[in-house]
SEPA-108700 format. One record per residue (C-alpha): x, y, z. Coordinates in steps of 0.2 Angstrom, whole numbers, padded with zeros to 4 digits, always signed. Example, Ala and Ser with C-alpha at 12.3 -4.5 7.8 and 13.67 -1.06 7.14 Angstrom:
<atoms>
+0062-0022+0039/+0068-0005+0036/
</atoms>
This chain:
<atoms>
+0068-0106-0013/+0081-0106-0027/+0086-0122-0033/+0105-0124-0037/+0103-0135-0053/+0092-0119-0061/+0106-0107-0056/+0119-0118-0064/+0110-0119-0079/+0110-0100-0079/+0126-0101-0078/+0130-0112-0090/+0123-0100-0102/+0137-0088-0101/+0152-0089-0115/+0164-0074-0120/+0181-0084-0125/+0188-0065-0125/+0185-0066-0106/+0196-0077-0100/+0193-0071-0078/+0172-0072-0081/+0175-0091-0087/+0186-0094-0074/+0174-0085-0063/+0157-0096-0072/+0167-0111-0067/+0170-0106-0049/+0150-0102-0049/+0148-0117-0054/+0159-0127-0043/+0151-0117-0029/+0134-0123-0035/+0138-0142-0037/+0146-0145-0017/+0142-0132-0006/+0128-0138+0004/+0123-0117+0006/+0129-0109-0008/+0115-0093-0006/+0116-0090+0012/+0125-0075+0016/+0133-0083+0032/+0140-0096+0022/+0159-0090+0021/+0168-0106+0014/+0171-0103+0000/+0158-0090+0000/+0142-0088-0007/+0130-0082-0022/+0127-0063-0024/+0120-0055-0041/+0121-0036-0047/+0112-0027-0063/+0120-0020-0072/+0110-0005-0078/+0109+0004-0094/+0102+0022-0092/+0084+0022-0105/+0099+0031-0121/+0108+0015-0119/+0124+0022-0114/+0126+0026-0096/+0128+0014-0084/+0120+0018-0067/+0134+0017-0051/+0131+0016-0033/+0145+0022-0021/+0143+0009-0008/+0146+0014+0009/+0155-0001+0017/+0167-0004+0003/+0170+0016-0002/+0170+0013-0020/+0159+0014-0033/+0152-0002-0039/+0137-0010-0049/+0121-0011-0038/+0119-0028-0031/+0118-0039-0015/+0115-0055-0008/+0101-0067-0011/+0085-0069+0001/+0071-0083+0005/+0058-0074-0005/+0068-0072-0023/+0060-0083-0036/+0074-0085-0047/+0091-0077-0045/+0089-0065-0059/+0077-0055-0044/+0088-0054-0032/+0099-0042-0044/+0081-0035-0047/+0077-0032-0031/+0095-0023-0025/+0095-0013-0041/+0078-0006-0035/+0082-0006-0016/+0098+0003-0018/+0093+0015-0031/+0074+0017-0032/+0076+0016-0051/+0062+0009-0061/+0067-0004-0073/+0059-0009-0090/+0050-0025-0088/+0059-0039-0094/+0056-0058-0085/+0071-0066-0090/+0086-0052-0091/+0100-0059-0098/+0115-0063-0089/+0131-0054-0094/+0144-0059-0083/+0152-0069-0068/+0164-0061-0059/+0170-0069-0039/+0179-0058-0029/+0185-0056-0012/+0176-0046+0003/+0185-0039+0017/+0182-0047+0034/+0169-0036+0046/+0163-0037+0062/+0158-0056+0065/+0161-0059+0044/+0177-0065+0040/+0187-0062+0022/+0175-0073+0011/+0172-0072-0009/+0156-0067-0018/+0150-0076-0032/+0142-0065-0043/+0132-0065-0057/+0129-0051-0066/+0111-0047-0075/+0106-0035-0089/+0091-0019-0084/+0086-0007-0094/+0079+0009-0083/+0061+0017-0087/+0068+0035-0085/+0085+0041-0076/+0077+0047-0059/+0085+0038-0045/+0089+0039-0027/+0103+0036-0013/+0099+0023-0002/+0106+0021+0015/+0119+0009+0006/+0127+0021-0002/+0136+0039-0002/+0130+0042-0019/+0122+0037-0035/+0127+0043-0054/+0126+0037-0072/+0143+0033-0078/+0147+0034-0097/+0161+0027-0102/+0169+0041-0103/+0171+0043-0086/+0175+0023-0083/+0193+0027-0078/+0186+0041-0067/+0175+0031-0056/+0189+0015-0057/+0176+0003-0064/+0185-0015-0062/+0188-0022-0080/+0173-0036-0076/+0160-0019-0076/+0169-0014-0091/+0169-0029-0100/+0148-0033-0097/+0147-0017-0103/+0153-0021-0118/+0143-0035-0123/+0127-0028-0117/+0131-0015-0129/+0136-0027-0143/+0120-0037-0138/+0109-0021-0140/+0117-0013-0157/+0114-0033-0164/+0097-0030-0161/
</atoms>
């Protein structure tokens, strides 16, 4: 079971002054974290609840691999919500990326967080309107073979290019930009 402390620290990582909404977002995370005795159960809507997305570099390092989910009809980063069995929160964006899009990812035990972003989720069913805490992790794929789950209508790699096509929201397009700052350093 996850360990709220260890997420923090995680997030506590995180600093881009030039991103003001992902600091605010880190300190919501973290506020999150600190009094909510649930904070990574899906059915804990008040104030919501820890999810995690990759964020996904095809292996030429400049594509970013989409999902267009089905219940949202939009396309977004691959992600979801934690579960019992992830060992650290870095594998449950792991695991989504892989559920969701069959991709094979380079190994890497400790990817790096490059973003936070809480947003709003419509209310469904038995759900109400609650947020998701997110915190975004840094894949690189094997090869750029993937497939549509039952998640989504699609799956594409986006360049950035086409950013404006696809209506990436700016936090995508921000953690894009340092993953790719981060990989030209190297």
């Amino acid at each position: 079971m996850l360990d709220p402390s260890s997420v923090a620290a995680i997030a506590r990582t995180f600093s881009d002054p030039t991103d003001g909404q992902a600091l605010k977002s880190r300190d919501l995370v973290l506020m999150l974290l600190e009094c909510s005795p649930a904070p990574f159960s899906r059915h804990h809507f008040t104030p919501g609840h820890i999810t995690c997305t990759g964020l996904v570099l095809a292996p030429d390092g400049q594509r970013v691999l989409l999902v267009h989910h089905r219940r949202l009809d939009r396309w977004l980063l691959p992600g979801g919500h934690v579960e019992p069995e992830d060992a650290e929160i870095a594998d449950t964006a792991r695991r989504e990326v892989i559920e969701e899009t069959g991709i094979a990812l380079l190994a890497n035990p400790a990817p790096p967080l490059c973003g936070l972003d809480v947003h709003g989720i419509p209310a469904r069913g038995r759900e109400p309107y609650h947020l998701h805490h997110d915190l975004l992790f840094h894949f690189r794929a094997e090869s750029g073979e993937f497939r549509v789950s039952a998640e989504s209508h699609a799956v594409a790699w986006c360049a950035p290019a086409a950013f404006d096509r696809y209506a990436l929201p700016g936090n995508v397009r921000r953690a894009y930009v340092r993953v790719r700052e981060l990989s030209s350093s190297k």
